[in-house]
C-alpha positions in Angstrom: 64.5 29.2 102.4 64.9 30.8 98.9 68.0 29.7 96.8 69.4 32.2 94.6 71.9 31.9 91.7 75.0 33.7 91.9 76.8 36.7 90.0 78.8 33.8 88.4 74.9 32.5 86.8 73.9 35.9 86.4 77.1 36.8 83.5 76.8 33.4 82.3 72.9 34.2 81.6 73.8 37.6 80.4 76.1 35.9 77.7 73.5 33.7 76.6 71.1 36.6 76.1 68.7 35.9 78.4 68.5 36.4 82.3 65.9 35.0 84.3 65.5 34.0 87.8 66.4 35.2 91.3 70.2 36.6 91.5 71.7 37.5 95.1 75.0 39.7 93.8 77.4 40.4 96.1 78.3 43.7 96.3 82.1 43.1 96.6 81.7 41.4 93.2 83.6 43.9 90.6 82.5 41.9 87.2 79.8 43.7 86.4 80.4 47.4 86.9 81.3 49.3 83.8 80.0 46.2 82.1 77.8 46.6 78.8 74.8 44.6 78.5 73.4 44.9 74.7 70.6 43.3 73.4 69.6 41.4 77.2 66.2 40.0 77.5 65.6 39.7 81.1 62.5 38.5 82.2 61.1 37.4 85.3 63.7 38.3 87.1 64.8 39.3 90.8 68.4 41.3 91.1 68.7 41.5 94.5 71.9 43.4 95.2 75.0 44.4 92.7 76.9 47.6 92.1 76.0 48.4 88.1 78.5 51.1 88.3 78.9 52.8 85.6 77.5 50.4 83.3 75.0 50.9 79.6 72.0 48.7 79.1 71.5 49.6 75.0 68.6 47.6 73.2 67.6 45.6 76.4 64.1 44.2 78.0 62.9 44.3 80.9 60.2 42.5 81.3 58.4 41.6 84.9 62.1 43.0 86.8 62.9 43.8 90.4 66.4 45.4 91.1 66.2 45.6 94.7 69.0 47.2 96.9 71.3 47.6 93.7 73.2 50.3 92.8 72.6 52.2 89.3 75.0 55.1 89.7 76.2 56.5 86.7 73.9 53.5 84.5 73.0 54.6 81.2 69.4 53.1 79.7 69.6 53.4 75.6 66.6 52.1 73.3 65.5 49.8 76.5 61.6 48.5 77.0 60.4 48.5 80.1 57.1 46.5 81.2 56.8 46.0 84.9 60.1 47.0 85.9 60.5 47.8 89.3 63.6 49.8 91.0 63.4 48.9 94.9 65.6 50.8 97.4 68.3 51.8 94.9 71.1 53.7 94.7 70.5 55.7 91.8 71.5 58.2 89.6 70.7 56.8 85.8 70.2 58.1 82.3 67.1 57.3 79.9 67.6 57.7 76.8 65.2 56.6 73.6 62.9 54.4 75.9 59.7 52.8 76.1 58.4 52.5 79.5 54.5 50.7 79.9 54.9 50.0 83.2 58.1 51.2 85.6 58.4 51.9 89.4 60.8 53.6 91.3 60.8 53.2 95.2 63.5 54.8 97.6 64.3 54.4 101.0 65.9 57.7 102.1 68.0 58.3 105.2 67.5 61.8 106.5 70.5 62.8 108.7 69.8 64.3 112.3 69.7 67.7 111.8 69.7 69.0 115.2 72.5 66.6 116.0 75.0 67.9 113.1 74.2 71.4 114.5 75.6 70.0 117.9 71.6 70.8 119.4 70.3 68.4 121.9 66.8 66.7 120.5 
């Protein structure tokens, strides 16, 4: 069984500068939407879960990063290197702005809604 640090780990790293590790964020967790994370390093990292509302990463690395099953919706990305940064079944609608990507990948998992059933047809 894999232990992950907390959100509580994950601002305290975020403070310090650095974030690396494997974070489980509870979505519930409000601290870090509409946060501001400026000058971040994080490396090696695994962000499984978190809703990054609304939140700017400006001057930030990302080097060797997985945000799996977070949410990015209205994120902004200013001056940020990316190398090996991977954005795994996200909820996403972010801005790019003034960055340096070497390596980046962007999977989704999209739900497609029955058709036939919203028309009230039989399948």
């Amino acid at each position: 069984m894999e232990i992950y640090l907390t959100s509580k780990d994950f601002i305290h790293q975020v403070e310090n500068k650095t974030v690396t590790g494997k974070f489980l964020i509870n979505s519930s967790d409000e601290s870090i939407q509409d946060m501001d994370f400026k000058g971040v390093l994080f490396k090696d990292a695994e962000i499984h879960g978190g809703e990054f509302v609304s939140g700017s990463f400006i001057n930030c690395t990302f080097d060797n990063v997985i945000f799996n099953k977070s949410s990015l919706v209205g994120v902004n990305f200013n001056r940020c290197n990316f190398k090996k940064c991977t954005f795994n079944k996200t909820q996403h609608d972010f801005g790019m702005d003034n960055c340096v990507i070497d390596r980046f990948q962007l999977t989704t998992f999209f739900h497609f809604p029955n058709v036939k059933a919203e028309l009230g047809e039989e399948e």
